[in-house]
VEXFIPA-201642 format. One record per residue (C-alpha): residue number from 1; x, y, z. Coordinates in nm, 3 decimals, padded with zeros to 5 digits. Layout:
<nodes>
+-----+---------+---------+---------+
|  nr |       x |       y |       z |
+-----+---------+---------+---------+
| NUM |       X |       Y |       Z |
...
+-----+---------+---------+---------+
</nodes>
This chain:
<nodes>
+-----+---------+---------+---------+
|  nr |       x |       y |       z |
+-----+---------+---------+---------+
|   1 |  00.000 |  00.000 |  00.000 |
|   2 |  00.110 |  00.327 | -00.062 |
|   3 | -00.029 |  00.708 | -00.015 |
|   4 |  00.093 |  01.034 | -00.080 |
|   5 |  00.000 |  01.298 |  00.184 |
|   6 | -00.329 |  01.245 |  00.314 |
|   7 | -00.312 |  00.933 |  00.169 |
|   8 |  00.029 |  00.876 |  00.373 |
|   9 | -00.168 |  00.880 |  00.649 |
|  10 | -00.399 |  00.671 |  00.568 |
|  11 | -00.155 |  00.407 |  00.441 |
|  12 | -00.012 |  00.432 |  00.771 |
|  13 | -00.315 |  00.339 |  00.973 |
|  14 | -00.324 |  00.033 |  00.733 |
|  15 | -00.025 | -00.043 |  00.786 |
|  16 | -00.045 | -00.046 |  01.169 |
|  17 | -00.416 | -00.196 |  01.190 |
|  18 | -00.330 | -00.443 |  00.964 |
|  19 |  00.060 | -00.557 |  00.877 |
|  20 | -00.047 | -00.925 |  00.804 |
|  21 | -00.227 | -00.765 |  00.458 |
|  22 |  00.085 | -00.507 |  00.370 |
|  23 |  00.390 | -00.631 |  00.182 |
|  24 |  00.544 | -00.310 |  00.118 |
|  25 |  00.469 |  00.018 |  00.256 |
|  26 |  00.507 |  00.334 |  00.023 |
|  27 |  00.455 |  00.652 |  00.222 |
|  28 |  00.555 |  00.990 |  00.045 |
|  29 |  00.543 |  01.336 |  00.122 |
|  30 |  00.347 |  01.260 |  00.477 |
|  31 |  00.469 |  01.307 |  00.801 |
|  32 |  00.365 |  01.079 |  01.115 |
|  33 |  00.312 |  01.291 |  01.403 |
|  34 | -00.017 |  01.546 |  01.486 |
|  35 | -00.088 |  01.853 |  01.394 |
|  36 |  00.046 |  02.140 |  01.604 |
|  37 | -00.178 |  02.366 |  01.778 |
|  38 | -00.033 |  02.646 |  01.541 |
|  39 | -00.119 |  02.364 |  01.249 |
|  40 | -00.447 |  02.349 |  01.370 |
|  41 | -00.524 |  02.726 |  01.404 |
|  42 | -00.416 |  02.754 |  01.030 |
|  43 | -00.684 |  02.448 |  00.891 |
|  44 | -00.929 |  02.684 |  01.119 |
|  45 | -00.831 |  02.948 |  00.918 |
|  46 | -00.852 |  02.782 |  00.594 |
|  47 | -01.167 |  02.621 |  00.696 |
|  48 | -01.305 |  02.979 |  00.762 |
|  49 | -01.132 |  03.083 |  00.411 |
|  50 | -01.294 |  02.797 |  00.178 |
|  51 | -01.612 |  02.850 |  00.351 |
|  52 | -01.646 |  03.232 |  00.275 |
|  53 | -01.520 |  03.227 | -00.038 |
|  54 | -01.550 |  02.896 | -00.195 |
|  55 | -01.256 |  02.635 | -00.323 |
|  56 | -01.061 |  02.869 | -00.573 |
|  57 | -00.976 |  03.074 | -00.263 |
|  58 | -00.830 |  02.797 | -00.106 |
|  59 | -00.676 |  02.693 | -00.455 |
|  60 | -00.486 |  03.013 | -00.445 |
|  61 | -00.388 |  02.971 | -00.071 |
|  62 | -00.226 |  02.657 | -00.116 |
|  63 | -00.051 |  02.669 | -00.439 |
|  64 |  00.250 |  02.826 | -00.360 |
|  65 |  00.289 |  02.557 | -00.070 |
|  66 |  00.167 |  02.224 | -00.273 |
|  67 |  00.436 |  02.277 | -00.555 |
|  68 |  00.812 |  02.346 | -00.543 |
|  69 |  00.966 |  02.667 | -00.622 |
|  70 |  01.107 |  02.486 | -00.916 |
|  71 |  00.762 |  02.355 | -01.071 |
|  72 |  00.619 |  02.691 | -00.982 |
|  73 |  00.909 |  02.857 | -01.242 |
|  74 |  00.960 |  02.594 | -01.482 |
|  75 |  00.606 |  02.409 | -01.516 |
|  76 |  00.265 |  02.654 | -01.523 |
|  77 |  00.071 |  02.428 | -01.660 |
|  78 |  00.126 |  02.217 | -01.373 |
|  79 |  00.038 |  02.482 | -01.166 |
|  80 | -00.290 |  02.535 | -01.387 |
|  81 | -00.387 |  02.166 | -01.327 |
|  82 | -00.364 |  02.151 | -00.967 |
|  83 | -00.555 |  02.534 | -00.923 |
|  84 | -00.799 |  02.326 | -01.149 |
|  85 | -00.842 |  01.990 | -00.921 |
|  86 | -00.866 |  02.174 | -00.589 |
|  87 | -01.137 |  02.400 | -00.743 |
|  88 | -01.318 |  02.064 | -00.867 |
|  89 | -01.365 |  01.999 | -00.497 |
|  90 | -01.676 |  02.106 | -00.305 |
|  91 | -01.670 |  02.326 |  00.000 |
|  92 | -01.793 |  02.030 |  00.228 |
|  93 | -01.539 |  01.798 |  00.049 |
|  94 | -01.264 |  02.048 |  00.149 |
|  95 | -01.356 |  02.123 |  00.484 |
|  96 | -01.417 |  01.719 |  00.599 |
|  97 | -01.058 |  01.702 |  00.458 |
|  98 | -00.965 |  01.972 |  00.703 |
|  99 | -01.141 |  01.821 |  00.984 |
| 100 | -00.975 |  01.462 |  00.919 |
| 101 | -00.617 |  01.638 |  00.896 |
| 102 | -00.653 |  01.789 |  01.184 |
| 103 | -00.808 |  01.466 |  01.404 |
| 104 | -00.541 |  01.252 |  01.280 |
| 105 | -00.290 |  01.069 |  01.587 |
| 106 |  00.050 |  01.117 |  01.605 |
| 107 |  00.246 |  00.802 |  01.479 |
| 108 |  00.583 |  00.853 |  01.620 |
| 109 |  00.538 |  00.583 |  01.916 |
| 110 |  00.401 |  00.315 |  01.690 |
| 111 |  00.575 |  00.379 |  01.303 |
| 112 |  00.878 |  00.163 |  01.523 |
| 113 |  00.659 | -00.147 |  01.493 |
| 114 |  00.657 | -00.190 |  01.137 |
| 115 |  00.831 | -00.467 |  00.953 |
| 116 |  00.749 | -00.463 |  00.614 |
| 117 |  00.990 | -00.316 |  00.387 |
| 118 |  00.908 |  00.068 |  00.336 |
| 119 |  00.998 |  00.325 |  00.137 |
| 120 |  00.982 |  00.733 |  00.234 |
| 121 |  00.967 |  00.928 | -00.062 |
| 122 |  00.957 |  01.306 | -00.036 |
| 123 |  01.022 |  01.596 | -00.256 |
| 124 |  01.334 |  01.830 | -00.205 |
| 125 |  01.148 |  02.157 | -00.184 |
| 126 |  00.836 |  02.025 |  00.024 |
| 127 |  00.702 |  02.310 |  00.278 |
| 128 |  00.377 |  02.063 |  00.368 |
| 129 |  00.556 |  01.809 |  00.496 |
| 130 |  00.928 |  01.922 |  00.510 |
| 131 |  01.233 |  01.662 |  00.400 |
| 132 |  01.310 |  01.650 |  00.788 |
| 133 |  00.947 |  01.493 |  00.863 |
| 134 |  01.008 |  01.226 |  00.592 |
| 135 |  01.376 |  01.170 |  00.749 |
| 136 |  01.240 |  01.106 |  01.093 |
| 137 |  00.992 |  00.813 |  00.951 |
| 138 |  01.284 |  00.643 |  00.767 |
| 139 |  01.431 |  00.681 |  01.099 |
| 140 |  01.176 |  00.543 |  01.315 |
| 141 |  01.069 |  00.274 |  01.036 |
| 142 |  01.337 | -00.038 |  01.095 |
| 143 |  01.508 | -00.063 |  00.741 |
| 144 |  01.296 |  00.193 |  00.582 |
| 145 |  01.484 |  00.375 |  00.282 |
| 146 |  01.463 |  00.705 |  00.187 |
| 147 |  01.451 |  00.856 | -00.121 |
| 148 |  01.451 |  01.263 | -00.213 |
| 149 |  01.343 |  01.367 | -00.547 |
| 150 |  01.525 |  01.678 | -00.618 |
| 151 |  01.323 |  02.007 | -00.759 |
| 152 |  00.974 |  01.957 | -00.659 |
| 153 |  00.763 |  02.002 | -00.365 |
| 154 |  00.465 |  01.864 | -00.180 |
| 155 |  00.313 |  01.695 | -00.485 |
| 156 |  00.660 |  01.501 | -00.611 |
| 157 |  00.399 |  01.242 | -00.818 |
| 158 |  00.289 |  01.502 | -01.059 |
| 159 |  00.612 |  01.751 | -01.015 |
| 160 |  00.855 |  01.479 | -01.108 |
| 161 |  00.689 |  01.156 | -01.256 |
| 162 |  00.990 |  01.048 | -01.413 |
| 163 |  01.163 |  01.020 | -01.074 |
| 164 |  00.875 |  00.954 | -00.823 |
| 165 |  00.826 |  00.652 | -01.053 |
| 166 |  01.152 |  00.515 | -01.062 |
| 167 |  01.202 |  00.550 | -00.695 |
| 168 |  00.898 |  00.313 | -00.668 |
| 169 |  00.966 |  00.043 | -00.925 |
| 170 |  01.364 |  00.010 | -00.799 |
| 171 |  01.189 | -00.062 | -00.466 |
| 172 |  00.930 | -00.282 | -00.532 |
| 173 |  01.154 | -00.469 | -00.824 |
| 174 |  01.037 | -00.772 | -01.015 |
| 175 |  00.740 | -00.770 | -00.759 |
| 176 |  00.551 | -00.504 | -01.049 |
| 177 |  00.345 | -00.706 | -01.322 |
| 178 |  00.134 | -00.542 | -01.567 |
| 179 | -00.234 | -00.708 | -01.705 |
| 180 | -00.177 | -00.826 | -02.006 |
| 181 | -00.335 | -00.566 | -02.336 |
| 182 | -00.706 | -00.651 | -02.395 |
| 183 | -00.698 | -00.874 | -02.746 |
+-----+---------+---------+---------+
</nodes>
């Protein structure tokens, strides 16, 4: 199983709830431990933000912290595409995503269980979840291995493909099989 962000977290419950159904772990760009109290204030804020004025206003909040400096300067239309998905969402949709962030346990006391081979990915410029966050959990992970994709941020999937896929496929090896094309 693997998630990126959000889904890191999520990945990470699996993972702890139940290890007997997880060969590999994938987490990237997530962090294990709680929100801060200062974290927290600031979804309040956003939360107050998207529900004045709608999804684009969070779309423009969050930009400049979702993608790397680099991305920002060297790939717009990426930029354009993820204004575009976060203004897809609906204010409730937003706001229970808030809510969840913000609710979610701290992991550093139980990340240390884990046995199944992991990988940490995390992009070089990430403000969301910083390279240091991603550190710690190949830290506390026994065996984990780390892996920083140079000149993108908090969304290294769709900053650097290329590299986020790579990572993933020298980890997980021969274990990667396609389906067969359709005749």
């Amino acid at each position: 199983i693997g998630g990126l962000s959000m889904g890191g977290y999520i990945a990470m419950a699996v993972a702890l709830r139940a290890p007997q159904r997880v060969s590999h772990l994938i987490l990237a760009d997530t962090k294990m431990t709680a929100d801060t109290d200062a974290i927290r204030a600031a979804r309040d804020e956003t939360r107050a933000l998207v529900e004045r004025d709608g999804p684009a206003a969070v779309a423009t909040q969050m930009l400049p912290r979702l993608l790397g400096p680099t991305t920002q300067r060297e790939q717009p239309d990426l930029s354009d595409a993820v204004r575009h998905l976060i203004q897809m969402n609906r204010t409730e949709s937003i706001v229970g995503g808030l809510t969840a962030l913000k609710q979610r346990p701290d992991r550093a006391a139980t990340l240390g269980a884990l046995r199944m081979p992991t990988l940490v990915l995390c992009g070089d410029e990430d403000v969301m979840t910083p390279p240091a966050d991603s550190e710690a959990i190949a830290r506390t992970i026994p065996g984990a291995r780390l892996v920083m994709i140079p000149r993108c941020g908090h969304m290294s999937n769709m900053e650097q493909p290329a590299a986020f896929n790579t990572a993933i496929e020298e980890f997980l090896g021969s274990r990667i099989t396609t389906s067969p094309e359709p005749a």
